[in-house]
N, C-alpha and C positions, 0 to 999 in steps of 0.2 A: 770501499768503492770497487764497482765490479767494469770491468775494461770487456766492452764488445766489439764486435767487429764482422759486418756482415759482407757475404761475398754472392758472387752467384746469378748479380741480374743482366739483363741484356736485353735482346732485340727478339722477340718471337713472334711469327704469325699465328693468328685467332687457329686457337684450334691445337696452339701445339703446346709444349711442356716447359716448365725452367726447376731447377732443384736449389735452393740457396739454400747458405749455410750460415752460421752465425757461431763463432768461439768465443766464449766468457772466461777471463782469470780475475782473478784480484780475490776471490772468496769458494768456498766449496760450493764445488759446481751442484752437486747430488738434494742440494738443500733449500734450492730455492724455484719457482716458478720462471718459466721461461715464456714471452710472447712476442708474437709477431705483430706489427700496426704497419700503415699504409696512409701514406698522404698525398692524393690527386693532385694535376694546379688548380689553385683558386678553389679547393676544399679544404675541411678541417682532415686533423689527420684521425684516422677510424681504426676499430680494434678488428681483426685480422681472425685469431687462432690464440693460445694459449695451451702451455700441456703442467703439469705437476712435476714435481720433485722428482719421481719417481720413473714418471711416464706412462702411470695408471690411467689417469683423465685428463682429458682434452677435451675443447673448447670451440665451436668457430661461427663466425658471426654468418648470418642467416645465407649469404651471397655468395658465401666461398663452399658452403657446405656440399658434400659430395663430389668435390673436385679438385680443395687444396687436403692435403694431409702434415701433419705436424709432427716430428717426430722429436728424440733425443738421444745421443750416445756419452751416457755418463762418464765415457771411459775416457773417452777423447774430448772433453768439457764442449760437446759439439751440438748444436739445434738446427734442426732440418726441418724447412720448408716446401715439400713438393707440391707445386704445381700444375696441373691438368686442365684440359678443354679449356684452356685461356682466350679470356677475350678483351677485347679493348677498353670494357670496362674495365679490366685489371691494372688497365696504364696508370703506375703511379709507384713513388718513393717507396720503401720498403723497410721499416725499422725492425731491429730487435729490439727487446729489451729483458732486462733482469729485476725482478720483484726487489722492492725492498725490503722484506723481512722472511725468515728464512723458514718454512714447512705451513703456509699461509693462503690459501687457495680461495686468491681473490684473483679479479684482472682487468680491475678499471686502469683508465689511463694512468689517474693521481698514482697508485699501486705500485708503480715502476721507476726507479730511482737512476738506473743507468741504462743508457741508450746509446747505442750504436749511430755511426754517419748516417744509414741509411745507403742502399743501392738502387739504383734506377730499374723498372720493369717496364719492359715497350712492350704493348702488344697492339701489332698493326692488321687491320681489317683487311 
């Protein structure tokens, strides 16, 4: 079982930036897919970004594209979230998570075995 823990969100006006971050232990870090999902209130929760093992390919759902980037630092078992031209629609939970199986480049929801709290993202108009 893989222990997350995301950090990073807050209160930002449309327009401006946030960087979270998300630490994984319990399993080698280097070996597994890493992804971001977001849950609005009173929506379901939705897929986000995703990167590889490796940090070759990346993934991001049609509404973030060209604005959030996804990164990873193997070294520091660390996944990085930047965020850009944020806007209200971005108001919403913010989960990590860790693939359940290991060199596997899928990234549906079911795909994801361990999940972080989650951290809140305001972004006020």
């Amino acid at each position: 079982q893989v222990h997350v823990v995301e950090s990073g969100g807050g209160l930002v006006q449309a327009g401006g930036s946030l960087r979270l971050s998300c630490t994984a232990s319990g399993r080698t870090f280097r070996t597994y897919v890493l992804a971001w999902f977001r849950q609005a209130p009173g929506k379901e929760r939705e897929f986000v970004t995703a990167i590889s093992w490796s940090g070759s390919r990346t993934v991001y759902a049609d509404s973030v594209k060209g604005r959030f980037t996804i990164s990873r630092d193997n070294a520091k078992n660390t996944v990085y979230l930047q965020m850009n031209s944020l806007k209200p629609e971005d108001t919403a939970v913010y989960f990590c998570a860790a693939h359940r199986s290991d060199f596997t480049w899928t990234y549906s929801d079911s795909d994801f075995g361990s999940w972080g709290q989650g951290t809140q993202v305001t972004v006020s108009s």
